[in-house]
C-alpha positions as CSV (number, residue, x, y, z in Angstrom):
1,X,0.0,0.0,0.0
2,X,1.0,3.2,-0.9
3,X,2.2,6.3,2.0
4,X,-0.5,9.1,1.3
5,X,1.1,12.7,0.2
6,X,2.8,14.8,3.4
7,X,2.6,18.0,1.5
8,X,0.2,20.0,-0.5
9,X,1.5,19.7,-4.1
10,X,0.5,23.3,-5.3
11,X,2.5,24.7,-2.2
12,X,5.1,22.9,-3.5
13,X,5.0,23.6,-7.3
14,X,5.0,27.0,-5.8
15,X,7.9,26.9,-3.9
16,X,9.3,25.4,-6.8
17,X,8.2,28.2,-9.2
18,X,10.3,30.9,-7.1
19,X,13.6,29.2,-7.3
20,X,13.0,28.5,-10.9
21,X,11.7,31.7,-11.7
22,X,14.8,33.6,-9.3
23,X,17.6,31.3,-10.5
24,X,16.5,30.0,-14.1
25,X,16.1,26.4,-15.3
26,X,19.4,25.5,-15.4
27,X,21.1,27.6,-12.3
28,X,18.6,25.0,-10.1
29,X,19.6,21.8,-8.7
30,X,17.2,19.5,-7.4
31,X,19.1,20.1,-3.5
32,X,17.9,24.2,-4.5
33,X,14.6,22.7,-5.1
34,X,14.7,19.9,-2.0
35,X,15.6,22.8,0.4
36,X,12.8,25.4,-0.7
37,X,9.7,22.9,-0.8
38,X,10.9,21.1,1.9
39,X,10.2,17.7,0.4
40,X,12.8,15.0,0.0
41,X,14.4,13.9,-3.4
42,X,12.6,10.8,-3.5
43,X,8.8,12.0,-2.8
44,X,9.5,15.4,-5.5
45,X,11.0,12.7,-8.2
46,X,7.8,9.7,-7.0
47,X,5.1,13.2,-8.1
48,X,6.4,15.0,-10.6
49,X,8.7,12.6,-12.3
50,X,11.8,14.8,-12.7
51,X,13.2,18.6,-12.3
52,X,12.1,18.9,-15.4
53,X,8.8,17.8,-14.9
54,X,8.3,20.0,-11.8
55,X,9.3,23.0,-14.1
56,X,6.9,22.2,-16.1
57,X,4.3,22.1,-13.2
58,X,5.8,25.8,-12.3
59,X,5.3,27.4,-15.7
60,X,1.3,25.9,-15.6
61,X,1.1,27.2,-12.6
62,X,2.8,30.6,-13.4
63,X,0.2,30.6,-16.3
64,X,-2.9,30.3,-14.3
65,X,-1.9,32.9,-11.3
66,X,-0.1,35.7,-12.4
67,X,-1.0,35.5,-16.8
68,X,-4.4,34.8,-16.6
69,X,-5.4,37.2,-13.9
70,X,-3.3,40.2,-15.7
71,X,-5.2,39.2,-18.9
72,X,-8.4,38.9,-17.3
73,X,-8.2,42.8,-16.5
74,X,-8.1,43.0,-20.1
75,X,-12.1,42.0,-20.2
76,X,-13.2,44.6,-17.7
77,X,-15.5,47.3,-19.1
78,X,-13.4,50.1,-19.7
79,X,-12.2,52.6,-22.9
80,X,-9.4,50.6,-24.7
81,X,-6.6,53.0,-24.1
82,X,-7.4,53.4,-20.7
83,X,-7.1,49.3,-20.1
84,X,-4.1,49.1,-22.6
85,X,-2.6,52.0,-20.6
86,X,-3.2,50.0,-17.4
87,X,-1.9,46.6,-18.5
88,X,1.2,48.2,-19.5
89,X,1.4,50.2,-16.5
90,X,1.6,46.9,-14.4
91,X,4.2,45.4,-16.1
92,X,6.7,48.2,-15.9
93,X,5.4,48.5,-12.0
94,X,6.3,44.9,-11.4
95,X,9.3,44.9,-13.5
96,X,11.3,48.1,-12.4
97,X,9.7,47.0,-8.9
98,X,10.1,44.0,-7.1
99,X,9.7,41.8,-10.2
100,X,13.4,43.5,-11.5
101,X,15.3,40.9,-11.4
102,X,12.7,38.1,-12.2
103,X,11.3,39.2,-15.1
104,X,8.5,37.3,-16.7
105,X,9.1,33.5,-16.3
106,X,7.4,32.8,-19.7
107,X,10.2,35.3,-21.5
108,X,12.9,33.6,-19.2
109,X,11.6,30.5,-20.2
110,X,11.4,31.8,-24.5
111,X,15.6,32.8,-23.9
112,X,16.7,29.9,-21.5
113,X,14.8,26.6,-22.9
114,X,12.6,27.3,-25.8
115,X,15.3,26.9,-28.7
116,X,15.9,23.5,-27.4
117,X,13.5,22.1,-25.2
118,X,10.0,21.6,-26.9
119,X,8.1,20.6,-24.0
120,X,9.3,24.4,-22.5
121,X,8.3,25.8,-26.3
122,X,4.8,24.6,-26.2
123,X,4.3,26.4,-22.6
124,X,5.7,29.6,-23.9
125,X,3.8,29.2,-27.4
126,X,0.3,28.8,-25.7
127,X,1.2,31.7,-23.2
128,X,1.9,33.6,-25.9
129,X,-1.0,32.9,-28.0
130,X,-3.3,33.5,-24.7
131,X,-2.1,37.0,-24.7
132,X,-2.6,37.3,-28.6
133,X,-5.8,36.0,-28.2
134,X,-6.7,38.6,-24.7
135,X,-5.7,41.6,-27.3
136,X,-7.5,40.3,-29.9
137,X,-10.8,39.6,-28.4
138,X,-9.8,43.5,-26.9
139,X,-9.1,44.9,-30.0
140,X,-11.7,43.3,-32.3
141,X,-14.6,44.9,-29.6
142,X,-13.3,48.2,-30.1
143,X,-13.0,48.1,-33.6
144,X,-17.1,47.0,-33.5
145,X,-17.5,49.8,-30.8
146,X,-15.3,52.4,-32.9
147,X,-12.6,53.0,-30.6
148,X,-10.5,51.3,-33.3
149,X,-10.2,52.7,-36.8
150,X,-11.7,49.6,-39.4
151,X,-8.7,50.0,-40.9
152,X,-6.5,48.6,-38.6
153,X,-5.9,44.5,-38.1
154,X,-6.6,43.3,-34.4
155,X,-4.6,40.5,-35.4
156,X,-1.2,42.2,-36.6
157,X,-1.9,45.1,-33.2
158,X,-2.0,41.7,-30.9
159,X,0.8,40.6,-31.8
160,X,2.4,43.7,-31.5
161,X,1.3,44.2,-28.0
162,X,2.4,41.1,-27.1
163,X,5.7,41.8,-28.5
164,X,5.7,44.7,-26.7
165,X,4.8,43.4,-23.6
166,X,7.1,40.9,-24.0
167,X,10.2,43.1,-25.2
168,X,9.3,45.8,-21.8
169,X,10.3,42.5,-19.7
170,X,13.8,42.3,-21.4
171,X,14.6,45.5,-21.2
172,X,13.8,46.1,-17.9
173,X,15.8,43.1,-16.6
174,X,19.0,45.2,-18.4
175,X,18.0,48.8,-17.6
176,X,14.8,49.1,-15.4
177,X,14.5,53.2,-16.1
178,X,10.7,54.0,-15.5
179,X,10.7,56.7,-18.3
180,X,12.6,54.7,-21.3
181,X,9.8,51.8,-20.3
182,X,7.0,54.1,-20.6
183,X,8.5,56.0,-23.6
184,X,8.1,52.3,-25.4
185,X,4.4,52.0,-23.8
186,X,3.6,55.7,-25.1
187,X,5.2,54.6,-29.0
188,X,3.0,51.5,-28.7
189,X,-0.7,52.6,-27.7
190,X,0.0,55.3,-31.1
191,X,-0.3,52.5,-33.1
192,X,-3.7,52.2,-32.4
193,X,-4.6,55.7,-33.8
């Protein structure tokens, strides 16, 4: 017969997620990894199969809290600039702030694994695509409402934004000035006019 589980497995996918997301994939051993969850090798290897399984549990994870509740603000009522304005607004907040060094684990994830780890592609593909799809559902209801010229593609200005949201991460992590950030926020929302 089986020992039943001594820990909650999200409290230890999120432990996981902070050493992960602080020291990259790589940086981590599985002793890192033993020390913060508190959970010995054998019982972290017997759930999640490997470190690189419980990465893979962080970045779901990482996708459900912190993406989907910053895109969910995208689907509030709201002018389209304003909520724009606001989205971008949190990520330089979070990354000149106490996200500076972190960055977004999805971009870490893009740089560090992506080119040659396909499991890690896939997450960062469908992350990617989720916010594609957040500023295109945005974009596409404006354009019906008129906030948005008919002239301009909700497809091509969600992927820019996404771009762009993605690109504010990177060059915070290098030079986290508030002003050059927004400078690349105030360029970006003029595409829409």
């Amino acid at each position: 017969m089986a020992r039943p589980r001594e820990f909650e497995e999200e409290a230890v996918v999120e432990a996981a997620l902070a050493v992960f997301w602080r020291q990259g994939y790589q940086a981590t051993s599985i002793q890192d990894l033993v020390e913060a969850t508190g959970v010995n090798r054998g019982s972290l290897y017997d759930t999640f199969g490997d470190k690189h399984g419980l990465f893979l549990e962080a970045v779901d994870y990482y996708r459900r809290r912190y993406t989907a509740r910053r895109l969910a603000r995208l689907e509030a009522p709201g002018p389209l600039r304003q909520k724009l304005a606001g989205f971008f607004e949190e990520v330089i907040e979070f990354s000149v702030g106490e996200g500076r060094l972190l960055g977004c684990l999805m971009t870490n994830c893009a740089i560090e694994l992506a080119p040659h780890d396909r499991d890690a592609a896939v997450a960062v593909a469908a992350s990617m695509g989720a916010m594609e799809k957040a500023f295109y559902r945005l974009l596409t209801a404006a354009q019906q409402d008129g906030e948005l010229s008919a002239e301009k593609s909700p497809r091509d200005l969600a992927r820019f934004l996404t771009a762009t949201s993605n690109g504010l991460r990177v060059m915070a992590k290098v030079s986290p000035q508030r002003p050059a950030l927004k400078s690349v926020v105030r360029v970006a929302l003029q595409a829409l006019d």
